[in-house]
N, C-alpha and C positions, 0 to 999 in steps of 0.2 A: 504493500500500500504506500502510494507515494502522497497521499494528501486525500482527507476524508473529511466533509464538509456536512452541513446540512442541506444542500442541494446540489453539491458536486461531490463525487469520488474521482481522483485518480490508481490506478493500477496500471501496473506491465501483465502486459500480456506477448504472446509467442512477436518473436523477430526483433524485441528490441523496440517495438512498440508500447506505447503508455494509451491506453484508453481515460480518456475527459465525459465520464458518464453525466449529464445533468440529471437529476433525479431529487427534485423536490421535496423535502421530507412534508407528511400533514396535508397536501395537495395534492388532486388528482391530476394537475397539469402541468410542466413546468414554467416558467414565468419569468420576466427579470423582474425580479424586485429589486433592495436593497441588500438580502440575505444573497440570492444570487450571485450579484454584482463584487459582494464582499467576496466570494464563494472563488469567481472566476479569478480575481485578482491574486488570493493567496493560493488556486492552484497553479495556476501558469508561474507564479513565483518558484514555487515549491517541484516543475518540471525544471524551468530554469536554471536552476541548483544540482540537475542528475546528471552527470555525464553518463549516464546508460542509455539514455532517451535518443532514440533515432530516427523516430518519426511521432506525432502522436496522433490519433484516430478521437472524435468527438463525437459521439452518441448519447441517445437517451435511453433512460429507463423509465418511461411511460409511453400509451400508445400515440401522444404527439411527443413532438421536436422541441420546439418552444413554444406556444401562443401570442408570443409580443411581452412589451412592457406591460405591472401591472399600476393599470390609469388610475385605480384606486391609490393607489401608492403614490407613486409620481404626481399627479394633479394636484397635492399639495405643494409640493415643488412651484408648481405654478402661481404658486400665490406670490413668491417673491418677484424681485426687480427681472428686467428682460438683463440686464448685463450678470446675475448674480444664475437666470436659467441660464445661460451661455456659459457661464463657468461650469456649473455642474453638469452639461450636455460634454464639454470639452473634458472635463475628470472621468466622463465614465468612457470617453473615446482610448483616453490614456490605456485603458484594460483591455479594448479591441487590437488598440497598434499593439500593446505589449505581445499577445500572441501574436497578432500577425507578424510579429519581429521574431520568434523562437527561432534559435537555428539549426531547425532542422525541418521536413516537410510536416503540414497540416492536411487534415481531410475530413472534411463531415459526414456522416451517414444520414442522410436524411429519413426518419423512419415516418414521420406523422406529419401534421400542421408544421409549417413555419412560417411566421407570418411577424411581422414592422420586428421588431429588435431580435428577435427569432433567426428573422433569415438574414439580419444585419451581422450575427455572429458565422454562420456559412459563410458569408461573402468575406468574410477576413482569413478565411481558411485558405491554404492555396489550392484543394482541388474539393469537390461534391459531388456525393454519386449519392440517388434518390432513389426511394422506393416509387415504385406506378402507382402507391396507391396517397403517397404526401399530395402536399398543397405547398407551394413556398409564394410569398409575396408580399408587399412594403404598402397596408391599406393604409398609414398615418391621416390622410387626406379626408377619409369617413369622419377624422376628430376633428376635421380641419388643421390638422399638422401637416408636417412632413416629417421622413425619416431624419432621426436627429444623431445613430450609432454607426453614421459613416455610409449609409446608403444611398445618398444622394452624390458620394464621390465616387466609392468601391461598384454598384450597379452599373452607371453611364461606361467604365471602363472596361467591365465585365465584357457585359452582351453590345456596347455599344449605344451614344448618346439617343438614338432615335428610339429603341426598342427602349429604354431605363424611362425614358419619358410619360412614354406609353403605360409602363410596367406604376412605375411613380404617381400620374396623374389620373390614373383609372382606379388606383388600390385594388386590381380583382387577386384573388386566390387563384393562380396559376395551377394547372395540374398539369405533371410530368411531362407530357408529350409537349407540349408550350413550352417547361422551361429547358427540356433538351432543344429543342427547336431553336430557342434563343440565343444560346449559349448559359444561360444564368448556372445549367450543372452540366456537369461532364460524362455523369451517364445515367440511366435508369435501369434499375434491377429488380425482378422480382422482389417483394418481401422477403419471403422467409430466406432471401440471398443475399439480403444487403450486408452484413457484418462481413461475411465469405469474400465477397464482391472488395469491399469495402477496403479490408487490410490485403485483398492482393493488391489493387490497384497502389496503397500504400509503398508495398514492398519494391511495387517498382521503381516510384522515385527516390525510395534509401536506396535502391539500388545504381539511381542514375538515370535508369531508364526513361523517366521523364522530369523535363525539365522544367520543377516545379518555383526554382529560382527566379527563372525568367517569366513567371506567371505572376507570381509575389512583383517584381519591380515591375512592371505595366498596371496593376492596381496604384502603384504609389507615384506614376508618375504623371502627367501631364494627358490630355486627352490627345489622341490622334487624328484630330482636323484641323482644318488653315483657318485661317481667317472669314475667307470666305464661308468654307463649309457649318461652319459656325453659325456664321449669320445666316445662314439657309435654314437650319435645323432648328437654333433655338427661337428666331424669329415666328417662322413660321409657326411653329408648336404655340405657340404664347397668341396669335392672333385664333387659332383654332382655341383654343383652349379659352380663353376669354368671350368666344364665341359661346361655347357650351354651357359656362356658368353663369355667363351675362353680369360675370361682374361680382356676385351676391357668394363664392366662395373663393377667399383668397388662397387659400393653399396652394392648387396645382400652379399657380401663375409663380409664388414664389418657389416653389419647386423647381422648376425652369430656371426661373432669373440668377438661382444658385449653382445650378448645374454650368450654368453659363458665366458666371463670375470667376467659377473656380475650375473652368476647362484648361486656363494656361498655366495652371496650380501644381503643386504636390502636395501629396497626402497632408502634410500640418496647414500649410493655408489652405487647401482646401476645407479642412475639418473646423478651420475658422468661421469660413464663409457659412457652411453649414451650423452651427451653434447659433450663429445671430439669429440666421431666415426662422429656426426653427424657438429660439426664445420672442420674437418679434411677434408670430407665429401662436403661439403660446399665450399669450397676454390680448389677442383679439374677441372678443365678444363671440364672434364667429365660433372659435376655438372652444370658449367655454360653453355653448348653447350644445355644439354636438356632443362633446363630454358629459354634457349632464342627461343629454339624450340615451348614450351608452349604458349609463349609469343606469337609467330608468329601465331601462330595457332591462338590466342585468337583475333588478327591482321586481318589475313585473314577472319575469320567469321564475325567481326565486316564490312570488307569492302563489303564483300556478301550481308548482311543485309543490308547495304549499299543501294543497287542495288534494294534491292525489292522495295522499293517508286518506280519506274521507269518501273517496269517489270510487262509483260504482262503473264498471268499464259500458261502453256503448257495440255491443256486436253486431247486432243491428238498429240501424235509424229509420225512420219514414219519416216523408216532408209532405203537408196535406196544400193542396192548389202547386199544380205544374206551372206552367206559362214562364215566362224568363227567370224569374226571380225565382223559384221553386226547382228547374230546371239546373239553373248556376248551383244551387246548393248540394241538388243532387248529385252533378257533376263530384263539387269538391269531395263531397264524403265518398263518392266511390274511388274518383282518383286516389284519395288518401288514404283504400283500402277498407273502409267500413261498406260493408252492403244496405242498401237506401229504398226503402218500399218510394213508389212518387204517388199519390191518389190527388184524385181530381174529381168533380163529379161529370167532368165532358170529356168526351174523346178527344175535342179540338184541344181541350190544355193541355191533357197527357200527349198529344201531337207536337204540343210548343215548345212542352219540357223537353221531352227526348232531342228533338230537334237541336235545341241550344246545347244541352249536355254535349250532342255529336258536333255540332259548329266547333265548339271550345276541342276535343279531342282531338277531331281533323285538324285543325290549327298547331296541336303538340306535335302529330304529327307527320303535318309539313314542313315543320322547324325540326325534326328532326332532336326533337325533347323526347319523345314516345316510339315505339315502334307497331307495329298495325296490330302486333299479336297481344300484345297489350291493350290497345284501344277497344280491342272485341271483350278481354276480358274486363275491363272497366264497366265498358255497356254491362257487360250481362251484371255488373255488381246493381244496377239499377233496375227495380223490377214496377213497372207502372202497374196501375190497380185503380177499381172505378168503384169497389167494396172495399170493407172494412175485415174483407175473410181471413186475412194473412198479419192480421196485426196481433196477435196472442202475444208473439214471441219477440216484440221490439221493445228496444230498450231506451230509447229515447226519439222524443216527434217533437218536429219542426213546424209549427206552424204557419202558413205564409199564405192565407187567402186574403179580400182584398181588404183595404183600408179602414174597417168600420165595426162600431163596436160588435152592433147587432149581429151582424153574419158572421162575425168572430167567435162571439158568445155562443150562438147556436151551435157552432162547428166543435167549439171543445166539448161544449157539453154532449153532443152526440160520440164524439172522439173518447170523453171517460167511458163511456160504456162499451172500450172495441179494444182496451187495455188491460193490461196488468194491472193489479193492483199498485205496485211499484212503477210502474214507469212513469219517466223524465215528463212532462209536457209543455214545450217550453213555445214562445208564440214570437214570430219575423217580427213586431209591430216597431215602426218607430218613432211613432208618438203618444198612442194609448197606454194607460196607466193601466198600468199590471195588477193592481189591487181593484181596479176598475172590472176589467175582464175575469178575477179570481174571485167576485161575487158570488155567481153561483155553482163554484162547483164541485163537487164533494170532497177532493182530495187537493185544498188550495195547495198545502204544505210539498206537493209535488210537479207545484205552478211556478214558472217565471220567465223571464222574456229574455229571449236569442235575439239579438238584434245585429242581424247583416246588411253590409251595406255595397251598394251597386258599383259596377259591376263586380260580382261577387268572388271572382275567380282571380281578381287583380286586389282589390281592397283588403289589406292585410285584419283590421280591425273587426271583432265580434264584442259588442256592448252586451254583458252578462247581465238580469236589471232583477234585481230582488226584487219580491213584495214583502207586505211585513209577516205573511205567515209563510212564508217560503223558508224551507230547511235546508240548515247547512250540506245534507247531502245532494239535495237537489241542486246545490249552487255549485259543491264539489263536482257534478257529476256532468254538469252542464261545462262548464270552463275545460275537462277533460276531454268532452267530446270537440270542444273549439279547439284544443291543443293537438290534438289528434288528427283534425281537417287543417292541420297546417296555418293556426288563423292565433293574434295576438288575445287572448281576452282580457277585457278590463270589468271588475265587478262593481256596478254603479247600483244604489239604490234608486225606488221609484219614485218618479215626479214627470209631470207632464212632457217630453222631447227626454227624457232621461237627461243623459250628460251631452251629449254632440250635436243633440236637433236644437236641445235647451239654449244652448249656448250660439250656436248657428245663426239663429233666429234674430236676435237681438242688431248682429252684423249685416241681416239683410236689410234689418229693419234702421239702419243706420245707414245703408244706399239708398233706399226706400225716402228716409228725409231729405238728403242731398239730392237725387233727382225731383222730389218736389221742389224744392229751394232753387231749382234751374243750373244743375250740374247737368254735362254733360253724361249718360250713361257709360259711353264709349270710352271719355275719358278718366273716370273712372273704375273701368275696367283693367284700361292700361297701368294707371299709379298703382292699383291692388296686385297684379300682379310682375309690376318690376317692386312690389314692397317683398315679393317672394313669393305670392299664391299661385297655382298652375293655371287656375283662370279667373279673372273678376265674376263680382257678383252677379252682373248681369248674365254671363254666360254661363257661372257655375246654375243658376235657375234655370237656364235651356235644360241644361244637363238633367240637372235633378227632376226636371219637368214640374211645368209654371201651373198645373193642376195639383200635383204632388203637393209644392209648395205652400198653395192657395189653404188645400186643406188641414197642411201642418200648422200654416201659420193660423189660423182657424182654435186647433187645438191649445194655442199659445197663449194665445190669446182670452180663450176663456179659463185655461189656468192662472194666469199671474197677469191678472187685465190692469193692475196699478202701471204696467209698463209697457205691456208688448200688447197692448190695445188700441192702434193708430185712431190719432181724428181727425185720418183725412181718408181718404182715396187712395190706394197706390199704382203705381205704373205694373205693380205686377198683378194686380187685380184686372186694370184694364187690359192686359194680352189675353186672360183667364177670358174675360166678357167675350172676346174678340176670336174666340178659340183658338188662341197661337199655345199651343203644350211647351212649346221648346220643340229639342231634338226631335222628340219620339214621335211630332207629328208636321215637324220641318221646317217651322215658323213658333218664334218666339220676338226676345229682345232682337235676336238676327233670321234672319233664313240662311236653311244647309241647303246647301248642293252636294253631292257626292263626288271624292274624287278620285284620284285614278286607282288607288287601293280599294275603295267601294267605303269608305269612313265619312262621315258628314263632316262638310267644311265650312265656318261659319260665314258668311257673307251682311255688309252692312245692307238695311234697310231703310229706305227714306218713310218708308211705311208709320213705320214704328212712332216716328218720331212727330208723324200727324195726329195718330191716334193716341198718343199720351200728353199731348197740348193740354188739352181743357186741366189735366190733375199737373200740370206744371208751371211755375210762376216764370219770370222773365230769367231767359237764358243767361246762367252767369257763368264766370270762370272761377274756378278754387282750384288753388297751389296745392303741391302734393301734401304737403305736412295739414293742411283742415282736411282734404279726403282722408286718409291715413287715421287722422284725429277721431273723425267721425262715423268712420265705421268699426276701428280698431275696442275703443273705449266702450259701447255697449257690451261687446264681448268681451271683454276684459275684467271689465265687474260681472259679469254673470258666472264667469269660471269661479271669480273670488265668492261670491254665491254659493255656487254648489259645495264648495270644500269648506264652507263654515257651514252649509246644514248636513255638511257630513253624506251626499248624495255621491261624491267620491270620496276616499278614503285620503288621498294624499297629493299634495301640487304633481309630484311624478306622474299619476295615473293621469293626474287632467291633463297633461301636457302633452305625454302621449296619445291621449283620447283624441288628442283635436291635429297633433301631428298623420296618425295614420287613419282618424275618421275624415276628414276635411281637407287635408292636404297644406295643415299649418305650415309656413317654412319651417324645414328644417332647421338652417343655420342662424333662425329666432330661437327655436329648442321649445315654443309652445307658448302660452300665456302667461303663464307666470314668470317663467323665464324673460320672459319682454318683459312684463312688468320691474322686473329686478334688475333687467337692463335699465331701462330707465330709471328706474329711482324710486320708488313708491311716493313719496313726499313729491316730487315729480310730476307722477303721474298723478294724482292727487287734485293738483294747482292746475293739471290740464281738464280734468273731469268739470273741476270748479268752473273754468274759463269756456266751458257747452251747458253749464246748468241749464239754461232757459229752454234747452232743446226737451225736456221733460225727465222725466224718471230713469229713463234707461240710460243714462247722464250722471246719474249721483251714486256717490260711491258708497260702500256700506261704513257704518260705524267703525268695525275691524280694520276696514282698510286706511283711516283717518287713525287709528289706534298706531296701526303702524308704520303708517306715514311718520307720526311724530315721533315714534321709539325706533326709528332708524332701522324697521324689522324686514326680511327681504324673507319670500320662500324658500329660496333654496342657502339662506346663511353666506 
């Protein structure tokens, strides 16, 4: 034993080799932390020190590599100055050159995951041979970082500046056939070969055999292109690239600009240039919105997991009403391997459903996600029905007929009679109150609301919605069956829009003002979404269909009519009168035409803009910061709403509620997180400064509590 750590061992093994095992103690992954970091330091010292050592071989002793930095750890880090992150990015580089400097050859076995400081430690090795069944690649950019342990030098040099760019500003998980293809490893080897594989290939640069020297000085030296070439590559890449994020994520631009600083560099200025971009980096709003996003995420799984002690498995599901919506769900549960009754009481729905399920199918596989013999097997995991004959043995049903309490109600109550005693009955709805619907029916305590959202197969989000007699198993068992169909759930309890329509609402009703007021809708649309959203509100209504709407906002409004009870008219009532649906019937705020993929494209309409006259005052212009103001801030107090009555559990869940129900920006990190961007006390002074606009304008008491005690959600 040449050095035994808490996350590293070294030993000799045959040829004069020292194996660098990482192997985390207390964790099932390994990780850099700070034990790590300490870990690497004092082994490479402690090889440094052997004159027996003649090569050493890196591997792990868990089914991944490494995972990356752990962000919990480090992101305190973050708190300090950008010149004090850049020392400590520059300290832990220190441990990277120090192996990369051993003298004698390195080699990684790549067996599982490597991924941002992970495969930052490969790439200082001089050669890597992978399993086909690893992943290796540098995602920092999801945090809105960049690689900060030499990736941004060591990569470009590797496989060369175009492909590192690529590899850098995409963050994807690369699999084997990609990073042989690249150059990023040197071979791929079965599994259970890699060690065998691994110390021959070893043996042959102790042996001389390859010249693992001259592979070490082209990582530490200068890039090999001119001036020109330079300018072709990193120019280009940064107008593409600024092209795709439009601006709103700084990372992949400073990624580039560094690669490009430090192209006529060697390894220590380089490794300079890289500390700054990446503590500058560090310290942007940007940066901490997606870290706390990570974080939520890492939050929400944990609470899922949570849930399984309690849940009852789903072996089979049935989804009652086919047609698109019933259709998509059926899909996901069979794709995701659960078997799915679909009942309908018309052949035309159980037509729409199958139909859609096979649409989405045929689509995996013409992309070449599926292959045909799978697609037949998925079908058959759906089994349409137009009785109730086959329902004995299901263990949880989805309900999704149409939008209304009445037809709702009937359908459960005839649905208790065609179940188990035990099974799940959980209802699509996404505005009706769950306690509403659980009025009459025998077995409330195995009642509550599944809420999916459109299109169902791409929307990662399932709103979980308790009522108050709803049982923890039922809520256990439901959230299992969402984790199962591949889907995020968030457990919200009941209130009118639950968490995402509740809060939705308020923002339309905040475009709603401002196009009375004589905004432009159009322009509008544009400010909302270069603020980050994927479409303004006028068009996210096409979307959601301005009937849909009409009726949600309907429900809203006779819930909490102190605020989301307009007294006027709105532009979206008038398309409703005028029967413009949106998309689904081709005319809304725009009309679609279809384009050459067969996708509706929205097109302006002068239409629109005669028949919302009468409900609009004289046409005015407003700067982006009053649009932003005024539609931002009703939804802003409504999230802080729901998390003081306790309707979500925690700022994390709302933030992701609204990130992956809505399409919040990301690199906002969600409501709360905006709000703590800005300031509470802030935000506050701007709430004050719309008072007059009504209710949905004033903030609650809590939030003036902590306006003045300097209190922020996320600390």
């Amino acid at each position: 034993m040449i050095y035994e750590g808490k996350a590293i061992t070294v030993n000799m093994i045959e040829g004069g080799i020292a194996e660098l095992k990482f192997d985390l103690q207390g964790d099932s992954v390994n990780k850099f932390n700070r034990v790590t970091l300490e870990d690497l330091k004092a082994a490479i010292e402690a090889i440094q020190g052997n004159g027996d050592v003649k090569g050493v071989l890196v591997s792990s002793g868990k089914d991944v590599f490494i995972v990356g930095a752990d962000i919990t750890e480090f992101g305190d880090a973050f708190k300090n100055s950008e010149e004090e992150i850049a020392e400590w990015a520059l300290k832990a580089n220190d441990i990277f050159n120090a192996f990369e400097d051993l003298p004698v050859p390195t080699l990684v076995a790549i067996n599982g995951i490597a991924l941002g400081g992970g495969f930052e430690m490969c790439l200082s090795a001089d050669m890597r041979v992978m399993s086909d069944k690893a992943k290796v690649g540098l995602p920092e950019v999801k945090l809105g970082l960049m690689p900060g342990f030499g990736g941004t030098v060591r990569l470009p040099r590797v496989i060369g500046a175009d492909n590192a760019i690529e590899w850098i500003c995409m963050g994807a998980e690369n699999k084997a056939e990609k990073a042989l293809k690249d150059g990023a490893v040197d071979a791929v080897v079965a599994a259970d070969k890699l060690q065998e594989q691994a110390v021959a290939m070893l043996q042959l640069a102790i042996a001389g055999d390859i010249n693992w020297e001259a592979r070490r000085e082209e990582k530490k030296s200068k890039l090999h292109l001119n001036s020109m070439e330079q300018m072709m590559v990193f120019e280009t890449a940064k107008g593409f690239v600024a092209g795709q994020t439009k601006g709103q994520y700084p990372a992949p631009i400073m990624a580039i600009k560094t690669m490009q600083k430090a192209a006529n560099a060697g390894r220590e200025k380089a490794l300079d240039a890289e500390s700054k971009g990446f503590a500058k980096l560090a310290k942007t709003t940007e940066s901490q919105a997606l870290i706390g996003l990570f974080l939520n995420d890492q939050l929400l799984k944990k609470k899922a997991k949570d849930y399984d002690k309690t849940a009852k498995p789903t072996n089979k599901a049935a989804v009652l009403g086919a047609g698109i919506m019933g259709g998509g769900i059926a899909y996901q549960s069979a794709v995701k391997g659960t078997p799915i009754m679909m009942k309908d009481i018309a052949e035309a729905g159980i037509e729409l459903g199958l139909s859609e399920a096979n649409k989405l199918l045929s689509k995996r596989v013409e992309r070449k996600k599926m292959k045909p013999l799978a697609m037949g097997e998925t079908l058959n995991r759906i089994r349409p029905t137009l009785s109730y004959a086959e329902f004995g043995d299901v263990d949880t049903v989805v309900e999704a007929v149409v939008e209304n309490p009445k037809v709702k109600k009937m359908v459960l109550a005839e649905l208790e009679d065609n179940v188990r005693e035990d099974t799940i009955v959980t209802s699509n709805t996404s505005t009706i109150s769950i306690d509403l619907l659980a009025e009459d029916l025998k077995r409330p305590e195995n009642f509550l609301g599944m809420h999916f959202f459109n299109p169902v197969h791409m929307m990662p989000l399932v709103e979980v919605i308790r009522g108050k007699k709803t049982s923890e198993e039922a809520v256990a068992t439901t959230v299992a069956y969402a984790k199962k169909m591949g889907k995020t759930p968030i457990v919200v309890n009941d209130c009118p829009g639950f968490l995402v329509n509740r809060v939705l609402f308020p923002y339309f009703a905040g475009f709603a003002g401002l196009v009375r007021d004589g905004a432009d809708f159009q322009a509008v649309d544009k400010v909302m979404e270069k603020f980050g959203f994927p479409m303004g509100p006028a068009y996210l209504l096409d979307v959601v269909g301005i009937d849909t709407g009409v009726h949600a906002n309907e429900v809203m409004a006779e819930g909490f009519p102190d605020r989301m009870k307009a007294d006027f008219k709105t532009s979206m009532e008038v398309m409703f009168e005028n029967e413009r649906y949106g998309q689904k019937n081709g005319k809304g705020f725009y009309i679609y035409e279809t384009d050459k993929k067969g996708k509706p494209k929205k097109v302006v309409d002068e239409t629109t803009y005669e028949l919302i006259k009468p409900v609009v005052s004289e046409a005015k212009e407003y700067d982006a910061e009053e649009i932003i103001a005024r539609c931002m801030i009703p939804m802003c107090i409504e999230v802080a709403r729901c998390i003081e009555e306790g309707i979500v559990d925690t700022p994390n869940e709302a933030d992701m509620g609204l990130i992956f129900g809505i399409g919040f920006p990301p690199f906002r990190g969600g409501a709360c997180r905006y709000m703590d961007t800005v300031g509470m006390a802030e935000f506050v002074a701007l709430c004050d400064k719309y008072a007059d606009l009504g209710n949905l304008y004033k903030p609650t008491d809590r939030m003036r509590e902590m306006a003045a005690n300097g209190e922020s959600y996320f600390g």
